[in-house]
C-alpha positions in Angstrom: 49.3 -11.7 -16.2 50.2 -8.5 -16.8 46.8 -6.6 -17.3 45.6 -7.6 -13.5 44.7 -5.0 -11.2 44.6 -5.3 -7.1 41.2 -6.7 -7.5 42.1 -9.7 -9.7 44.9 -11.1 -6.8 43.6 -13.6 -4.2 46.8 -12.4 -1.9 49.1 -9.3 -1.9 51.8 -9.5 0.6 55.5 -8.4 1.0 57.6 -11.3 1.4 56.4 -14.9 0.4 58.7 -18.1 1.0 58.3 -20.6 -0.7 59.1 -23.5 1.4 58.5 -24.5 4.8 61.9 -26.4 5.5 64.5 -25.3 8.3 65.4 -22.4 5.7 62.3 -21.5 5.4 61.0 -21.8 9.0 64.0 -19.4 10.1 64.1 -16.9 7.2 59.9 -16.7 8.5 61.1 -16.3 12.0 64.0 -13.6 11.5 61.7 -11.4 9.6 59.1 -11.7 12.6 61.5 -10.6 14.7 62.6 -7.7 12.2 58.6 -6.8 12.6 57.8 -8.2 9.2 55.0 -10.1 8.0 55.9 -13.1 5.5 53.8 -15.8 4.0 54.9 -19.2 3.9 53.6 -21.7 1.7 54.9 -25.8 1.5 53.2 -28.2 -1.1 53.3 -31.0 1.6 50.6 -31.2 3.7 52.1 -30.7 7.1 55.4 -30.6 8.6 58.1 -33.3 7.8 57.8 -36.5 9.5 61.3 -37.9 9.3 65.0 -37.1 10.8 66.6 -36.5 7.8 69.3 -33.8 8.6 70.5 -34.2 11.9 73.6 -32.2 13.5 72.9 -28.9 14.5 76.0 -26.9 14.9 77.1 -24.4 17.0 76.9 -20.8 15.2 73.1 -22.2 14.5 72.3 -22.4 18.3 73.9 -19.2 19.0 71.7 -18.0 16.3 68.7 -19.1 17.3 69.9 -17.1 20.5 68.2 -14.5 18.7 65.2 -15.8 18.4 64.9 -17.3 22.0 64.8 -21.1 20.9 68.0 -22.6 21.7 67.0 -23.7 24.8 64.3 -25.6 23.4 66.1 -27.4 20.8 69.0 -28.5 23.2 66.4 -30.0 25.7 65.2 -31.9 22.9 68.2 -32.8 21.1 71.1 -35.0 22.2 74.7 -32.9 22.7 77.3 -34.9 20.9 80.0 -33.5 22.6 83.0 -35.2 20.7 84.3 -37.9 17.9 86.7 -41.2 16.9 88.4 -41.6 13.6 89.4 -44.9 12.8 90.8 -45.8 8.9 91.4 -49.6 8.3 90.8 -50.5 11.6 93.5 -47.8 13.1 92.7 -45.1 15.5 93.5 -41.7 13.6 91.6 -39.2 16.2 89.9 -39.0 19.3 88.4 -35.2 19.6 86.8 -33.2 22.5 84.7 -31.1 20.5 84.6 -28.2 24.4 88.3 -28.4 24.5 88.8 -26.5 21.4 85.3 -24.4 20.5 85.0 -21.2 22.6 81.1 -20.7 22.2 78.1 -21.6 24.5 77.4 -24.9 22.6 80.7 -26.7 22.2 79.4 -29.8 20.7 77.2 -31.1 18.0 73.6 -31.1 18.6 72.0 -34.1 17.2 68.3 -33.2 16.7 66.2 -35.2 13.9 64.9 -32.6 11.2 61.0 -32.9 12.2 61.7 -31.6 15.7 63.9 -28.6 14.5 60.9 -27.5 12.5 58.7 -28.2 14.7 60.2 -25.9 17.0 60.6 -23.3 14.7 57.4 -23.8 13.5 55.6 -23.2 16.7 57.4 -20.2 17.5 56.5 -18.8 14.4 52.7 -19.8 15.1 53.5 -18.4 18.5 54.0 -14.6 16.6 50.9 -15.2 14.6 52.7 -16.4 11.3 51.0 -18.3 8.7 51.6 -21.4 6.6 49.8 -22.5 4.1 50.0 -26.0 3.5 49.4 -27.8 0.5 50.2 -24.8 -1.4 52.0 -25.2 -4.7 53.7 -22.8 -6.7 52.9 -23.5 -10.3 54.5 -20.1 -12.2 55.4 -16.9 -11.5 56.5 -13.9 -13.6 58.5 -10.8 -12.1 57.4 -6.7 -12.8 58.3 -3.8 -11.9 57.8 -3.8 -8.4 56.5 -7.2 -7.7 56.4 -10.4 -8.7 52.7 -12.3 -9.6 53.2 -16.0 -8.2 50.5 -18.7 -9.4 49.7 -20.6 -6.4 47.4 -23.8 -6.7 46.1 -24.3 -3.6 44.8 -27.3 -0.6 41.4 -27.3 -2.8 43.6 -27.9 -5.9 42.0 -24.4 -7.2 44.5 -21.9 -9.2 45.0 -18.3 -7.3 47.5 -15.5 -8.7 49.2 -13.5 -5.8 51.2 -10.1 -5.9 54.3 -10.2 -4.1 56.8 -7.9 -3.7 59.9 -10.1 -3.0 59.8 -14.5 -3.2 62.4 -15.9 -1.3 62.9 -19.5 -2.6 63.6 -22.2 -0.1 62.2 -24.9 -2.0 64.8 -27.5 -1.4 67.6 -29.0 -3.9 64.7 -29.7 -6.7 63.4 -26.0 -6.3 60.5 -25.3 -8.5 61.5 -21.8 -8.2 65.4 -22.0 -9.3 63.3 -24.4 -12.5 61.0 -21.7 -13.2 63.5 -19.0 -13.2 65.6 -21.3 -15.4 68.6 -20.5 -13.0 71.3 -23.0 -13.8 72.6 -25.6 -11.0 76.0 -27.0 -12.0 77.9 -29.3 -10.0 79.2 -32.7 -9.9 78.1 -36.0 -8.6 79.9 -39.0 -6.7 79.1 -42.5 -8.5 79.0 -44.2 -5.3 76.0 -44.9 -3.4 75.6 -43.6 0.1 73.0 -45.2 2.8 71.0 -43.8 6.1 69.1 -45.6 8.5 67.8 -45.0 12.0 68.2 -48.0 14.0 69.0 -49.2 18.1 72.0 -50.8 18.6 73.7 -52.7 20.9 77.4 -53.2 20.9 80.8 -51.1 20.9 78.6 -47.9 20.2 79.3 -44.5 21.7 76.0 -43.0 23.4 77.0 -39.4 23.2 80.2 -39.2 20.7 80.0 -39.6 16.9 82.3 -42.5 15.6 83.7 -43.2 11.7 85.4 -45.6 10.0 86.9 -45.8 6.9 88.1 -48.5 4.8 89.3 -48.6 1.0 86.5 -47.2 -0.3 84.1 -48.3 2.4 82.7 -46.0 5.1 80.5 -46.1 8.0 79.3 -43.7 10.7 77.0 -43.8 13.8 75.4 -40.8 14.7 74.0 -41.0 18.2 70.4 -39.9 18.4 68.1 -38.6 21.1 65.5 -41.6 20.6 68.1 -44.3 22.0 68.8 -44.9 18.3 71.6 -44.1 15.9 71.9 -42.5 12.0 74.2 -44.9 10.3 75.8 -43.2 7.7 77.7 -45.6 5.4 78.9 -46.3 1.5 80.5 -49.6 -0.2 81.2 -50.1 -3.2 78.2 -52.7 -5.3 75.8 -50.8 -2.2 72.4 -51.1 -4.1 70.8 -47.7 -5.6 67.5 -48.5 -4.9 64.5 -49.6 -2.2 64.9 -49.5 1.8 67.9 -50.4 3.2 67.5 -53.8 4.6 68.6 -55.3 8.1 71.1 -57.5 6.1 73.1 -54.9 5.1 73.6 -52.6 7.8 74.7 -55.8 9.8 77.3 -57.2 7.0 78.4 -54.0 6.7 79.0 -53.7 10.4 81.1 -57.0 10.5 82.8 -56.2 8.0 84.2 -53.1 9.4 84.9 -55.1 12.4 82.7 -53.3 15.0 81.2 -55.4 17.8 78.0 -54.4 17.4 74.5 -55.6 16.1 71.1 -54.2 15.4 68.9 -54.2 18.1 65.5 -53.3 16.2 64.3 -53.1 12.9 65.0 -49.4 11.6 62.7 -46.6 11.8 63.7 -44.7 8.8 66.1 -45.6 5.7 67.4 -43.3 2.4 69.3 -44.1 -0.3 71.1 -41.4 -2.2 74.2 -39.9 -4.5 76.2 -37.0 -3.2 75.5 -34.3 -5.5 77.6 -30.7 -5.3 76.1 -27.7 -6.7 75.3 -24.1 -6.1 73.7 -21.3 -8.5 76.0 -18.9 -10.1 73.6 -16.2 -9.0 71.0 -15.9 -5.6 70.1 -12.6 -6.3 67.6 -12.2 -9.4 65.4 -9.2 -8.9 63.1 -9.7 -6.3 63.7 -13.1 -6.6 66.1 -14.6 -4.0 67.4 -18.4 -3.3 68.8 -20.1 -0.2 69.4 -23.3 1.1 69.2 -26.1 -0.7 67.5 -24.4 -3.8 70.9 -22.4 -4.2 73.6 -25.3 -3.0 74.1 -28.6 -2.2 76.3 -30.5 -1.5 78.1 -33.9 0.5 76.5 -35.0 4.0 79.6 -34.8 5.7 79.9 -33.1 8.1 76.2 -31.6 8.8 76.8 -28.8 6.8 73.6 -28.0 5.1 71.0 -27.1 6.9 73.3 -25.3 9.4 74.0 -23.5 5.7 70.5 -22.9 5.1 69.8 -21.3 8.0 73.0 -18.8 8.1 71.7 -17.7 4.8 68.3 -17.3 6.3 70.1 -15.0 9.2 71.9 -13.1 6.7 69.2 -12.3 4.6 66.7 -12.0 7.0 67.7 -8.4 8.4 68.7 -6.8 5.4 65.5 -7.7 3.1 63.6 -6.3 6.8 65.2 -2.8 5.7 64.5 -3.1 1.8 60.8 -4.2 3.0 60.4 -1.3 5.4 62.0 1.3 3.3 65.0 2.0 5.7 67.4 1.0 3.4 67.7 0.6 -1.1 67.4 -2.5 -2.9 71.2 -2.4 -3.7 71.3 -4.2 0.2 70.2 -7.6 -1.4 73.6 -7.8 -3.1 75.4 -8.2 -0.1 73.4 -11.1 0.7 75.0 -12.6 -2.6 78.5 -11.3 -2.1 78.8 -12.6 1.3 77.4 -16.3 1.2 78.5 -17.4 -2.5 81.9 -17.5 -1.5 80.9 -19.6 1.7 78.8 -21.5 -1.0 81.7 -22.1 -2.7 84.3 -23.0 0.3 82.5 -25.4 1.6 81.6 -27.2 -1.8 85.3 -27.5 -1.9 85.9 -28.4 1.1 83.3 -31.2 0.8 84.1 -32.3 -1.7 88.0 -33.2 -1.3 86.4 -34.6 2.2 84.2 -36.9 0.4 87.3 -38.3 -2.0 89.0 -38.7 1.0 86.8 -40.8 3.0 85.7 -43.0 -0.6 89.8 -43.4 -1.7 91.1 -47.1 -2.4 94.1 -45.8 -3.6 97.0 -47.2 -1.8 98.9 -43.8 -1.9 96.3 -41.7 0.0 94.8 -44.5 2.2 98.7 -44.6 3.4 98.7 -40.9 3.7 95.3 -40.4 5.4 96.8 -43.1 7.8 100.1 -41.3 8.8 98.7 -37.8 8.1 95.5 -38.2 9.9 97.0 -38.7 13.6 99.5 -36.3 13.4 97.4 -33.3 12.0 94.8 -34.5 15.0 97.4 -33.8 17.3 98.3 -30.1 16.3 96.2 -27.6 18.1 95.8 -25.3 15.4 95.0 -27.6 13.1 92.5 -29.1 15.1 91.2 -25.6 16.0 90.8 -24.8 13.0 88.7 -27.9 11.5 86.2 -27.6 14.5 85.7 -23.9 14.4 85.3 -25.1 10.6 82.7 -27.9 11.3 81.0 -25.6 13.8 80.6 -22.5 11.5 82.0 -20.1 14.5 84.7 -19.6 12.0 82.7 -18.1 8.7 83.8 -14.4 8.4 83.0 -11.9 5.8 86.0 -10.2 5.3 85.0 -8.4 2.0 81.6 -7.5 2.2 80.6 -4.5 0.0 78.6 -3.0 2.8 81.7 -3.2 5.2 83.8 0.5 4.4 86.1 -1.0 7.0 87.3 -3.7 4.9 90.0 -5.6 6.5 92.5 -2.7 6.6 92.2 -2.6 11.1 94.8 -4.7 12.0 93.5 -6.0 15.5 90.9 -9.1 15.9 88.2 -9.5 16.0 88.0 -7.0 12.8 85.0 -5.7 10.0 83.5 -9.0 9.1 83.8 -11.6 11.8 82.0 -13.2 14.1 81.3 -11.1 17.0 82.6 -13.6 20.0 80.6 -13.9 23.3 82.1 -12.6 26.7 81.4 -12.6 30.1 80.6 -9.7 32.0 78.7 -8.0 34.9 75.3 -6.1 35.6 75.4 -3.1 38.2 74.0 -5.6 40.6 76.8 -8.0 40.4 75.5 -10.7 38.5 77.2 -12.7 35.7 75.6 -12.3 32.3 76.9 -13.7 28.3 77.6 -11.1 26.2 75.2 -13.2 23.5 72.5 -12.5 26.0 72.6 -8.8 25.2 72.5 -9.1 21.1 69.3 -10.2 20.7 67.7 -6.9 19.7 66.4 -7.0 15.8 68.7 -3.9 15.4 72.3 -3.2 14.9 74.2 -3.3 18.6 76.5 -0.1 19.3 79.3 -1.5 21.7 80.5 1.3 23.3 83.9 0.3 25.2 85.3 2.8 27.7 86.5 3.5 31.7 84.7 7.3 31.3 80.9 7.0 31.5 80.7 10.6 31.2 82.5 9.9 27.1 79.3 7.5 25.8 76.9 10.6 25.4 79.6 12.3 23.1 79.4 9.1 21.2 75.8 9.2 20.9 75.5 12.8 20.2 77.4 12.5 16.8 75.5 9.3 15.8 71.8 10.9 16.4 70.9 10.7 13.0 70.9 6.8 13.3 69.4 6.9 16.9 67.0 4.9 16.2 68.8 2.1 14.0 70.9 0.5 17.0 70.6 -0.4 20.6 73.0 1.0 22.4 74.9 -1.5 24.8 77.9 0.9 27.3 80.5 -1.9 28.2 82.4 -0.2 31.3 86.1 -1.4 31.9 86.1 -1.5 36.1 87.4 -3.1 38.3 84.3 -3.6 40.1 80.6 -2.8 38.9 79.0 0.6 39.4 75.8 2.1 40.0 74.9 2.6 36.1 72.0 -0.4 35.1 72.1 0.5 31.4 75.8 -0.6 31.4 77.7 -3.9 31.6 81.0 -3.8 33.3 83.8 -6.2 31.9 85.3 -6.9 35.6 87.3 -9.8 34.8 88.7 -8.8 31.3 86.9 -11.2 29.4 85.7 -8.5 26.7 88.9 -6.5 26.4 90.5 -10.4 25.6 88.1 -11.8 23.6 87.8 -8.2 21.6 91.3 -7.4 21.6 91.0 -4.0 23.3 93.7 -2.3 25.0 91.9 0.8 25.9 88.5 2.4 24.3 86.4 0.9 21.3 83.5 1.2 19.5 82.1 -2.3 17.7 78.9 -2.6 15.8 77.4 -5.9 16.0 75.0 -6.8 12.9 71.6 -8.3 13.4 72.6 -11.8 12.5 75.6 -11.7 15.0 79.1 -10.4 12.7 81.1 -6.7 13.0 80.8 -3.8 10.6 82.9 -1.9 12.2 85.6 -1.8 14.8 87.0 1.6 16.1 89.7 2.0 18.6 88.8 4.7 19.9 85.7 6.5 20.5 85.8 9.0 17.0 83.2 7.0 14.5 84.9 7.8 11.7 83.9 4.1 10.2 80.7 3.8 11.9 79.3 7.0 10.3 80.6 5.9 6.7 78.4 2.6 7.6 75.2 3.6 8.3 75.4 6.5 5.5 76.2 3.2 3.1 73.4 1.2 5.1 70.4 3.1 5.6 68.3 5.9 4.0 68.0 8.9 5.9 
């Protein structure tokens, strides 16, 4: 391949995906927004036709903020707004999932995987993108400068196309990550797990998830929007292969000892092994995994495509930069920094979850027993797993790009998420914080009483004018006559932001700080955008 010239390519484009999953679907949507073109290509013929993955949590709907489809989703999703815990037949937890999350969606969304891309799918035809189904991606080699992908296409004929980055998010049996012969070690559990869709009628919650675990044996019910729920479950002797009959969902029912029966035949049924494994490495050249093709790991507790589609986020903006030439290739490597060690968390944390649930030794099903109510019952324990489960609480605190590090001693620092907070327009009405970080840029919050102190601000960062929106957050006591600004009447910033007087905060594209300042010298700020872009 190496003797072609532009003539011999049937496409040249910048970014190609490979892979038209949730990944995918949002990684083709955050460059849109970033005003880049991608191509999409999926070897099925059209979008997925299942449920598949199912809880969408709360850092994804705030992210998909961005992109103006949350509302959307949660109108077609069901809110699962808390959970029961129950091992050998004992209650270990009853949780409120809004009495401890402080974000706009505290609760678990539960929308079936064909309407999540669906949605994103449409919103992406909306902006003119382009899949291209039945598109299969046989080889590809890299260069200097681009990578030549061979493509066979819906007519089953062979193309070549020149790309200059291929962003694999070709599932957990990527033909990319196989090509590239990028190793994918991991483990696997023995035991069989088993899904089905299915309408019950019994002792069933409508709009709470409920487990139960019992030497070995575990099964959960998922409520869904279609009346139905996802019943999770795994026995030992659970067969390995073929649909997962009636008879078994049933026995396996009574044999927990829930009053409940199946109302319907199911609609949908898997069988699988819980498999944990991530790449060593995302970042090959101009050759990039996420999602599934990079890790995988244990269904509990939704974790994966909510994954998927914070790598998407994170990557999104800065390959927008290296794409448009604001910023050097060296960018990418941040990407790799800042997700593998949330790669590697939460196979841990999987993991150990998954032993957990599937122990029949008498030591630790005595221990989960007496352990599990009591760590339900402290607040910070429980605060912690949910803004765990809900992703609110993933934080890059040593990110290469951040020259702020974790040296500032206040919260939230360089590195976290940047939280939501109520305050005010000029004319007096109420307005989310989260509402105002929607532009594809970098936000500059500038936090001060003095108006007349945000064009000195401004003056010393106009070399980056154009980088970030600027977003004046006026500490009053009631709201003045400036529209550009937001006032924080009640507070609510200077709390959630831990400010006791003036501030400056860059907010990222995909939602986390760079840089905290307090005060209004950008001392930090300057040293990030000098590291960031190319000026």
């Amino acid at each position: 391949m190496s003797g072609k010239t532009g003539d011999d390519y049937m496409q040249a484009t910048d970014v190609l995906i490979v892979g038209a999953g949730p990944t995918g679907l949002t990684l083709a949507n955050e460059l849109k927004r970033q005003g880049i073109d991608a191509l999409v290509i999926e070897k099925k013929p059209s979008l997925s036709s299942t449920s598949k993955a199912l809880g969408m949590m709360a850092r994804s709907l705030e992210l998909f903020q961005k992109l103006g489809i949350s509302a959307e989703l949660i109108t077609t999703g069901l809110k699962a707004k808390g959970a029961h815990a129950y091992s050998e037949g004992k209650k270990l937890a009853h949780i409120t999932f809004g009495d401890e999350l402080e974000t706009p969606f505290p609760y678990v969304l539960m929308i079936p995987q064909q309407d999540t891309e669906r949605v994103l799918y449409h919103h992406f035809q909306q902006q003119a993108g382009k899949v291209c189904w039945e598109h299969t991606l046989l080889a590809l080699q890299q260069h200097e400068g681009h990578v030549d992908a061979v493509i066979q296409n819906a007519e089953g004929q062979e193309e070549t196309w020149q790309v200059k980055w291929l962003i694999a998010c070709d599932g957990a049996h990527s033909t990319v990550r196989k090509q590239m012969d990028i190793s994918f070690a991991g483990t696997a559990f023995k035991q069989t797990f088993a899904l089905a869709d299915v309408k019950l009628q019994g002792e069933v919650p409508q709009d709470e998830i409920m487990a139960h675990v019992n030497r070995g044996n575990v099964i959960a019910f998922f409520p869904m929007p279609t009346k139905e729920h996802r019943i999770m479950m795994s026995r030992e002797g659970l067969k390995e292969e073929g649909d997962v009959s009636e008879t078994e969902l049933q026995q396996m029912i009574e044999e927990i000892g829930i009053q409940a029966r199946l109302a319907a035949a199911p609609s949908w049924t898997s069988r699988f092994h819980v498999h944990q494994r991530k790449v060593d490495k995302s970042v090959h050249q101009r050759v990039i995994l996420a999602g599934d093709a990079a890790h995988i790991h244990s269904p509990l507790g939704a974790q994966g495509m909510n994954t998927g589609i914070q790598d998407a986020f994170n990557l999104g903006w800065k390959l927008s930069l290296v794409v448009k030439g604001d910023a050097e290739t060296g960018l990418l490597d941040s990407y790799e920094a800042e997700r593998q060690p949330i790669w590697e968390e939460l196979l841990s944390l999987t993991e150990r979850a998954t032993q957990m649930v599937l122990t029949r030794r008498s030591a630790l099903v005595g221990l989960r027993r007496v352990a599990g109510p009591i760590l339900a019952k402290n607040s910070r324990v429980r605060t912690r797993a949910l803004r765990t489960l809900a992703q609110i609480g993933i934080h890059y605190p040593n990110s290469p790009i951040h020259t702020q590090q974790t040296k500032h001693s206040n919260s939230p620092a360089s590195g976290a998420r940047a939280p939501d907070a109520k305050l005010y327009t000029h004319t007096g009405e109420k307005i989310p914080l989260f509402e105002q970080l929607r532009d594809p840029r970098h936000t500059l919050i500038v936090y001060t009483k003095d108006e007349e102190r945000i064009g000195k601000v401004t003056e010393r960062l106009r070399d980056y004018q154009d980088t970030f929106y600027l977003l004046p957050v006026l500490a009053a006591n009631k709201v003045g006559e400036t529209n550009a600004a937001l006032y924080d009447i009640e507070e609510d910033f200077a709390r959630s932001y831990q400010v006791k007087g003036e501030a400056l905060f860059v907010v990222r594209p995909d939602g986390y700080l760079s840089v905290r300042e307090d005060s209004l010298h950008p001392v930090y700020l300057l040293d990030y955008f000098r590291g960031i872009y190319n000026t």
